[in-house]
C-alpha positions as CSV (number, residue, x, y, z in Angstrom):
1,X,-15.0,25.2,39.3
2,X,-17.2,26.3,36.3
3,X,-13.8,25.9,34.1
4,X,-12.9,22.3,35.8
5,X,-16.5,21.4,35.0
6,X,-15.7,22.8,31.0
7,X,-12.4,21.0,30.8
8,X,-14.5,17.6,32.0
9,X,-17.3,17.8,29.7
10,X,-15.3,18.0,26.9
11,X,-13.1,15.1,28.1
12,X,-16.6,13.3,28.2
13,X,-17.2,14.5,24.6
14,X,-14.1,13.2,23.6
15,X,-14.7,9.8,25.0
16,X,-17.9,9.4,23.6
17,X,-17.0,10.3,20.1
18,X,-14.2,8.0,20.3
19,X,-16.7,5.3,20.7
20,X,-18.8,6.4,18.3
21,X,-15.5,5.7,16.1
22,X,-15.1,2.3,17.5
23,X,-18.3,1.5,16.5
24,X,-17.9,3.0,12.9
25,X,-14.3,1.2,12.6
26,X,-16.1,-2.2,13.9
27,X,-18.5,-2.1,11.3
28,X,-16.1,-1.2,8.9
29,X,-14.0,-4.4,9.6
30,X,-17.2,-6.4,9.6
31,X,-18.1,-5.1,6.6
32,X,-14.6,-5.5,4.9
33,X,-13.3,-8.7,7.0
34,X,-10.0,-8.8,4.5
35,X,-9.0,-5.0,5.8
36,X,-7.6,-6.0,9.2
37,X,-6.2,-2.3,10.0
38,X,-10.3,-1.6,10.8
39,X,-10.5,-4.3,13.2
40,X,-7.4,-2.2,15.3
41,X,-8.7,0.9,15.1
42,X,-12.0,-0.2,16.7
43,X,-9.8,-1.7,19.6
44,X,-7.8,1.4,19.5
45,X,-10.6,3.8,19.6
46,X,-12.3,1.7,22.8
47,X,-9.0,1.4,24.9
48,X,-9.0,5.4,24.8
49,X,-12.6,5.9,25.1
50,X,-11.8,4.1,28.0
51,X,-8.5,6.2,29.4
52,X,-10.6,9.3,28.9
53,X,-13.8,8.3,30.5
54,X,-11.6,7.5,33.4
55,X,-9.7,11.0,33.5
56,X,-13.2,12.9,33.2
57,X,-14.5,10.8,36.6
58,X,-13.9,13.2,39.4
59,X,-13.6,10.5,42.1
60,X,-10.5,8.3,40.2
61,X,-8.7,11.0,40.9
62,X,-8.5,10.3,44.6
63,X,-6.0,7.0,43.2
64,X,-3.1,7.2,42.0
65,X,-3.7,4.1,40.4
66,X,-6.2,5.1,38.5
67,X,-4.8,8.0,37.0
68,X,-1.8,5.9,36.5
69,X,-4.1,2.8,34.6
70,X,-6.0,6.2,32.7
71,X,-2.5,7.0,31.2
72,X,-2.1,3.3,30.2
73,X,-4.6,3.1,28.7
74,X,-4.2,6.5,26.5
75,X,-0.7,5.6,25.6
76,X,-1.8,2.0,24.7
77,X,-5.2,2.5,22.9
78,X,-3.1,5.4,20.6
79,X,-0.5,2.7,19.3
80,X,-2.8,0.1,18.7
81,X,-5.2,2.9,16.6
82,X,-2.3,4.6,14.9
83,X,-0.1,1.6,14.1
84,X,-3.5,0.6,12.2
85,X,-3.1,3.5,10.4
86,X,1.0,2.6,9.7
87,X,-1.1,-0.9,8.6
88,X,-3.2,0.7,6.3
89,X,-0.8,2.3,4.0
90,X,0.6,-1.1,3.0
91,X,3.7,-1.2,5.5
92,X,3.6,-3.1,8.7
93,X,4.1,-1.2,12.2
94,X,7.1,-1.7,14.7
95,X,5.4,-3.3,16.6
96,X,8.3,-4.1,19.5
97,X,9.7,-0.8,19.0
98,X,6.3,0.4,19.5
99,X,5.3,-1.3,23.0
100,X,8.8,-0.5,24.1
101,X,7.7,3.4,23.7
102,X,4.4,3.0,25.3
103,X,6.2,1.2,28.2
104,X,8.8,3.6,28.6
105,X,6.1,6.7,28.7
106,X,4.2,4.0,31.6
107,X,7.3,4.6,33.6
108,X,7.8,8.0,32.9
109,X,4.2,8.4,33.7
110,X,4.5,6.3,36.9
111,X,7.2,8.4,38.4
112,X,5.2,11.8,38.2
113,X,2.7,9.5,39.4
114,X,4.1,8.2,42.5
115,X,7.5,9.7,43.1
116,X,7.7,13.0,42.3
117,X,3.5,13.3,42.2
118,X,3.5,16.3,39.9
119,X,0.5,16.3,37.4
120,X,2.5,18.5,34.6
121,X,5.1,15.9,34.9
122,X,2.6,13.2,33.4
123,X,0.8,15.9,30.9
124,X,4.2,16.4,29.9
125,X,4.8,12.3,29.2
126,X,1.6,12.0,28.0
127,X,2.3,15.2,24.9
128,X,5.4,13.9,24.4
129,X,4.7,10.4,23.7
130,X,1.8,11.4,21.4
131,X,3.7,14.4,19.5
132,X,6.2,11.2,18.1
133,X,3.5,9.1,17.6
134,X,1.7,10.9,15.0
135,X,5.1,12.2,13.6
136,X,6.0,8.2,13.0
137,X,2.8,7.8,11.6
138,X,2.8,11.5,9.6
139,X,5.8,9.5,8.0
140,X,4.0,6.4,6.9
141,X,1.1,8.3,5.0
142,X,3.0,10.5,3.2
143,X,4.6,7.6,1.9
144,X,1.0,6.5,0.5
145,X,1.4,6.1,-3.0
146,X,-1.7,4.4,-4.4
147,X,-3.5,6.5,-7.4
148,X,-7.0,6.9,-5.4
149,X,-5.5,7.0,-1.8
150,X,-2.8,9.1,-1.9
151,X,-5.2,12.0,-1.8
152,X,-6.6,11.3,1.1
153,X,-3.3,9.8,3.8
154,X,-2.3,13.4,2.7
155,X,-4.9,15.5,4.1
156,X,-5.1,12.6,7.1
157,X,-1.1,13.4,7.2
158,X,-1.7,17.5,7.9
159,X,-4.8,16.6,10.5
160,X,-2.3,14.5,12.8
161,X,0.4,17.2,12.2
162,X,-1.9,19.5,14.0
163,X,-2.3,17.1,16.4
164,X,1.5,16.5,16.8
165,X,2.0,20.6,17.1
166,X,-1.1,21.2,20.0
167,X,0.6,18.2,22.0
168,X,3.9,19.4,21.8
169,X,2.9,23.1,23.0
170,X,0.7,21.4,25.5
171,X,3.6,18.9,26.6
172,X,6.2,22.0,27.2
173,X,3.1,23.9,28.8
174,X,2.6,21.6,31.5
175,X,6.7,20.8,31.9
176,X,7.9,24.5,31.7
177,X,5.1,26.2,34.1
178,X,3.4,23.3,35.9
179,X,-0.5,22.4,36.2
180,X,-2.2,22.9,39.8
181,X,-5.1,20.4,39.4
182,X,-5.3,17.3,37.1
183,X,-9.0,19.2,34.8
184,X,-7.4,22.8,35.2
185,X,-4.8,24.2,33.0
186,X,-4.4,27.1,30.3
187,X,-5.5,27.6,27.2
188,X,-2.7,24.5,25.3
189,X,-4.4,21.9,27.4
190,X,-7.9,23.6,26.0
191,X,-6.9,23.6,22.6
192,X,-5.3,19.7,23.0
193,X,-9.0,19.4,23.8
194,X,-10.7,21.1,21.1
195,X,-8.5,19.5,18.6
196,X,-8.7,16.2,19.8
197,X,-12.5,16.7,19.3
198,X,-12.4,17.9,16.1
199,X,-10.2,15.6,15.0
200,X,-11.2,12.4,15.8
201,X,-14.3,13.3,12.9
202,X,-11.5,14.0,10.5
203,X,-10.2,11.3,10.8
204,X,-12.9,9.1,11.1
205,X,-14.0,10.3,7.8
206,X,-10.5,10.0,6.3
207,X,-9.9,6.3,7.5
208,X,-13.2,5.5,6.1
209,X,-12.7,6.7,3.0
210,X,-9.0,6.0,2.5
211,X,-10.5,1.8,3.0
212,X,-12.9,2.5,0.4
213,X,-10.8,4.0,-2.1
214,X,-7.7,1.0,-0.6
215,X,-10.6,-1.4,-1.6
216,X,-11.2,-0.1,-4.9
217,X,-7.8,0.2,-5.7
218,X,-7.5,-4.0,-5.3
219,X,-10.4,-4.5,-7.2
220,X,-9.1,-2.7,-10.0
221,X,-5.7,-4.5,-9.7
222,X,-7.6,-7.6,-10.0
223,X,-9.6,-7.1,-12.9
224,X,-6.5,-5.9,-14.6
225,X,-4.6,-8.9,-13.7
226,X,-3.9,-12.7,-15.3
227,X,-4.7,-14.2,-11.7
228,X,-1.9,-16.7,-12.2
229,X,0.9,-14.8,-13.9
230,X,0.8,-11.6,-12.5
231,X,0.5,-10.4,-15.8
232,X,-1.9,-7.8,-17.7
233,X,-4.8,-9.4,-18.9
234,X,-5.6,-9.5,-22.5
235,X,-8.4,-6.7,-22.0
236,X,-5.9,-4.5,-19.4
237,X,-3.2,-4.8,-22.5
238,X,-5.2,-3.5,-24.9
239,X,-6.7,-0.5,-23.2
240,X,-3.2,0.3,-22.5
241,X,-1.9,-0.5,-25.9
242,X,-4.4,2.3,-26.9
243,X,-2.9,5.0,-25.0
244,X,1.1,4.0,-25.8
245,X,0.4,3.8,-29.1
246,X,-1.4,7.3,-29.7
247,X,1.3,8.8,-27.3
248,X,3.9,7.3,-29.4
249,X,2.2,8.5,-32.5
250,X,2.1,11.7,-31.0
251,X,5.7,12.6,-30.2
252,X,7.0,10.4,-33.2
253,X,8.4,7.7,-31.3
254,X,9.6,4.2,-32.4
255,X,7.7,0.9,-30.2
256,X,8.8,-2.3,-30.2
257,X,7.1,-5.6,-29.3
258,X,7.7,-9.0,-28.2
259,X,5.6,-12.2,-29.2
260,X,6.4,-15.1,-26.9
261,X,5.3,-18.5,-26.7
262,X,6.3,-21.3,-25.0
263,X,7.1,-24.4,-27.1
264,X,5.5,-27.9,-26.6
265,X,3.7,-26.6,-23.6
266,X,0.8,-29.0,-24.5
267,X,3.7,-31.6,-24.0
268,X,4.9,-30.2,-21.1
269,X,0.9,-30.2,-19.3
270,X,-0.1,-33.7,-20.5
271,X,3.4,-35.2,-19.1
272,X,3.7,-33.5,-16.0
273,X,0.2,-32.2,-15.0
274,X,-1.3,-29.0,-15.2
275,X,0.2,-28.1,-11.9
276,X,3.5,-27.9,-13.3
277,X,2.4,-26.4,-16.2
278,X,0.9,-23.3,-14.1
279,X,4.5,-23.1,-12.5
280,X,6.3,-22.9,-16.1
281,X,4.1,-20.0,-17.0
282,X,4.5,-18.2,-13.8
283,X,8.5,-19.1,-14.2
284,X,8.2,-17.6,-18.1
285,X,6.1,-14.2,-16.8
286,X,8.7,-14.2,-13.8
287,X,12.0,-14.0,-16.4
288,X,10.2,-11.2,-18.7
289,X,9.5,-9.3,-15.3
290,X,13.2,-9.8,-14.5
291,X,14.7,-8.4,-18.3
292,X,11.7,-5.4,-18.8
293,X,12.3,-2.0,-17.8
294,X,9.3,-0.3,-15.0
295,X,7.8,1.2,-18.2
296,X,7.1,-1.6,-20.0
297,X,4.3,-3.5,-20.6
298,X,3.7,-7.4,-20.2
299,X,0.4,-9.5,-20.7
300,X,-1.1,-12.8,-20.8
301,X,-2.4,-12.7,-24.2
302,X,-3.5,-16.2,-24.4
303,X,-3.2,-19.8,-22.8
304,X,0.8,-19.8,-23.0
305,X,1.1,-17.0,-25.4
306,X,2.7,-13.5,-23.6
307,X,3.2,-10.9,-25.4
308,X,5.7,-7.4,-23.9
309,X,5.3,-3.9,-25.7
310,X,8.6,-2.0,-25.4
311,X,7.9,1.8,-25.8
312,X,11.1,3.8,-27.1
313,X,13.1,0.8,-28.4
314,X,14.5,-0.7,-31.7
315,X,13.9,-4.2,-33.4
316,X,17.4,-4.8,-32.3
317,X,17.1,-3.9,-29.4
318,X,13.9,-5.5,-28.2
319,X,15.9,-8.4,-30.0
320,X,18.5,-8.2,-27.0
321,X,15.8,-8.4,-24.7
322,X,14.2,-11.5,-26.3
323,X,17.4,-13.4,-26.1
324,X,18.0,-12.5,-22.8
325,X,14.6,-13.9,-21.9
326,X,14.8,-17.3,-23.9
327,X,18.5,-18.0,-22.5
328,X,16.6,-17.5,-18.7
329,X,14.1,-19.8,-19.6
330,X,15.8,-22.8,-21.4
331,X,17.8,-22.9,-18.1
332,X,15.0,-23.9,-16.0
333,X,14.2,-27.4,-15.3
334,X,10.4,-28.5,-14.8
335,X,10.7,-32.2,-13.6
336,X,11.5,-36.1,-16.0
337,X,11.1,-37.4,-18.7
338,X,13.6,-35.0,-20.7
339,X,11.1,-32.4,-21.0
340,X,12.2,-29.2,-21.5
341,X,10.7,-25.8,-21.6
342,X,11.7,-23.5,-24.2
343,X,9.9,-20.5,-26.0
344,X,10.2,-19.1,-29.3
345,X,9.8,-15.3,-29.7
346,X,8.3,-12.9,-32.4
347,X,10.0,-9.6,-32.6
348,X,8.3,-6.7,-34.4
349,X,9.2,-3.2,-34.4
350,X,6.8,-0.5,-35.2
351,X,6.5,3.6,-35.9
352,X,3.0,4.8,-35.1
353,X,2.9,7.9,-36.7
354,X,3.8,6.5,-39.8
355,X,0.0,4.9,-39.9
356,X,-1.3,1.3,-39.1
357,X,-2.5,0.3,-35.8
358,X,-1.0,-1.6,-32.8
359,X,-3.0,-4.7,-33.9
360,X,-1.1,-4.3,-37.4
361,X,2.3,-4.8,-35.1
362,X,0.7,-7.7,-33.3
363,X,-0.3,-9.7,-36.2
364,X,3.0,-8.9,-37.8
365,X,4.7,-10.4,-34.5
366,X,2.6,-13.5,-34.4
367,X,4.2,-14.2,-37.7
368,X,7.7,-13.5,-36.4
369,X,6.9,-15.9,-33.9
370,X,5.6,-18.5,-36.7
371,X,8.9,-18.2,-38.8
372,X,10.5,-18.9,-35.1
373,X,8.6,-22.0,-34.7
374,X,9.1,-23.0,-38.0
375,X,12.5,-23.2,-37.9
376,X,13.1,-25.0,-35.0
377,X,11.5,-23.6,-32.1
378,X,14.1,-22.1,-29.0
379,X,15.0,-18.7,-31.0
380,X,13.9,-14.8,-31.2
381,X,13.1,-13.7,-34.7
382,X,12.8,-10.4,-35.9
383,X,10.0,-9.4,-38.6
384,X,12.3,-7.5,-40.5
385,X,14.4,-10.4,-41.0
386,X,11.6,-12.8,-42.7
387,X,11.5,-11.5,-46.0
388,X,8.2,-11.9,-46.4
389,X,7.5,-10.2,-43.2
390,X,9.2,-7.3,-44.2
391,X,7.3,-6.5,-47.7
392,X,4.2,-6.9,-45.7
């Protein structure tokens, strides 16, 4: 009796921290309305507090039904709290795959329940069911890959693949020797409880914290970012331009830029509105994305001005890129009148350890793109082709 009366009050602790978490993960989504993942692990956390709670009362289990609806409601509050979790890491959670599991553990569950009425048999469900849970979910964190969260899914990661190994031991426990009363058992279905204690802190803590530094993240995505391009901002670009051009300087390595803008575009806005007009400049940002490599970098420098900094490429090179860009532009249609967008393009090439700054390269491709303008708008000039552009 005295160890029954242990195993209960820790299932009693374990119910009552999980609604401690419900209540921290409700706050959390009130406080942070646009991080839905919170609002299902406070729903989560409840439906378990809930399954537990019912376990630990000594007189449901004189029903079968209600150890049956206890199981239920373990196996369901678990999916909805961990498939939060799959939610918070940016991906979105099976969520038919996932019911069919819990429903498929429910009838597993029912028939040690009812038909073959051994209590290891549902233990045994219950482990199972939870060991590939966290190992789905083990999967999704580890593919976290934000700079400030990453940190943190990781450790979250190893605290559910402790969980994943006590249920396991504790599921082929209760399967390979059996379990006598529904609170006795050896020391796995202790440990199970221990850990699940524990635990549900950790990763309390971690969830909290991994929205936080989620949050963060965003922020500084958007204070980086032209809101209607997609683009670097002009301030994002030049903190960046900073650190390619001293690395460039560094390992004596050649940069190349790109001047773009688009031609007549006051035309284009005053003909066709300024609706249309934000569309052309997300359709211009959308065709540099499309011809720049991952490492390069593309901004917003201005109203229709963009400007892309190549690292480890030549002026004829970069030049292959600008055409390829211009051609993808001049074939998109923006509505009547015989308006046509087009772009002209500055081309500038640049070795930083042979002194002058990146603002020296800029101002050198702003020219490029006047000598494109100048001569009839729709082209790609390089500097080193203007005369004048090349003494300077």
């Amino acid at each position: 009796m005295h160890f029954e009366l242990d195993i209960r009050t820790m299932l009693v602790l374990a119910a009552l921290l999980r609604v401690v978490q419900a209540v921290a993960m409700g706050m959390t989504w009130l406080a942070h309305r646009n991080h839905p993942p919170a609002r299902l692990w406070a729903l989560g956390s409840t439906i378990t507090a809930a399954g537990i709670l019912l376990i630990a009362e000594r007189g449901a289990f004189g029903s079968p039904a209600a150890v049956f609806a206890s199981n239920v409601l373990l196996l369901a509050g678990g999916w909805v709290f961990h498939a939060g979790i799959v939610a918070s890491t940016g991906q979105r959670p099976h969520w038919r795959a996932g019911w069919a599991a819990v429903g498929l553990a429910c009838v597993a569950s029912a028939y040690g329940n009812w038909i073959a009425q051994e209590v290891n048999i549902r233990i045994g469900v219950l482990g199972v069911a939870f060991s590939l849970l966290f190992g789905y979910v083990i999967f999704y964190c580890l593919r976290c890959q934000g700079p400030r969260t990453r940190g943190s899914y990781r450790l979250l990661a190893l605290v559910l693949l402790v969980q994943a190994l006590v249920s396991a031991w504790s599921a082929s426990d209760a399967l390979a020797r059996g379990i006598e009363g529904p609170l006795a058992g050896g020391l796995p279905i202790r440990v199970l409880l221990v850990n699940a204690v524990l635990n549900t802190t950790l990763v309390t803590a971690l969830l909290i914290l991994g929205t936080s530094q989620g949050l963060q993240e965003k922020l500084e995505v958007l204070a980086a970012q032209d809101p209607l391009t997609g683009a670097l901002n002009r301030r994002a670009f030049e903190i960046a331009m900073d650190a390619e051009w001293a690395r460039a300087a560094r390992h004596d390595r050649t940069l190349s830029c790109l001047v773009l803008d688009a031609d007549h575009f006051k035309q284009l806005n005053d003909t066709l509105g300024h609706a249309t007009g934000d569309q052309a400049l997300v359709a211009v940002a959308d065709a540099m994305r499309a011809a720049l490599r991952k490492q390069d970098l593309l901004s917003r420098f201005g109203g229709e001005e963009f400007i892309a900094l190549l690292p480890e490429t030549t002026e004829v090179q970069a030049l292959g890129v600008a055409e390829r860009i211009r051609e993808s532009v001049a074939g998109l249609s923006f509505g009547i009148d015989g308006v046509q967008l087009t772009i002209s393009i500055g081309v500038v090439q640049a070795s930083p350890k042979q002194g002058g700054t990146w603002r020296d390269m800029l101002q050198t491709g702003d020219a490029a793109l006047y000598a494109a303008k100048k001569a009839g708008r729709n082209r790609s000039v390089m500097a080193s082709s203007v005369p004048a552009l090349a003494r300077a």
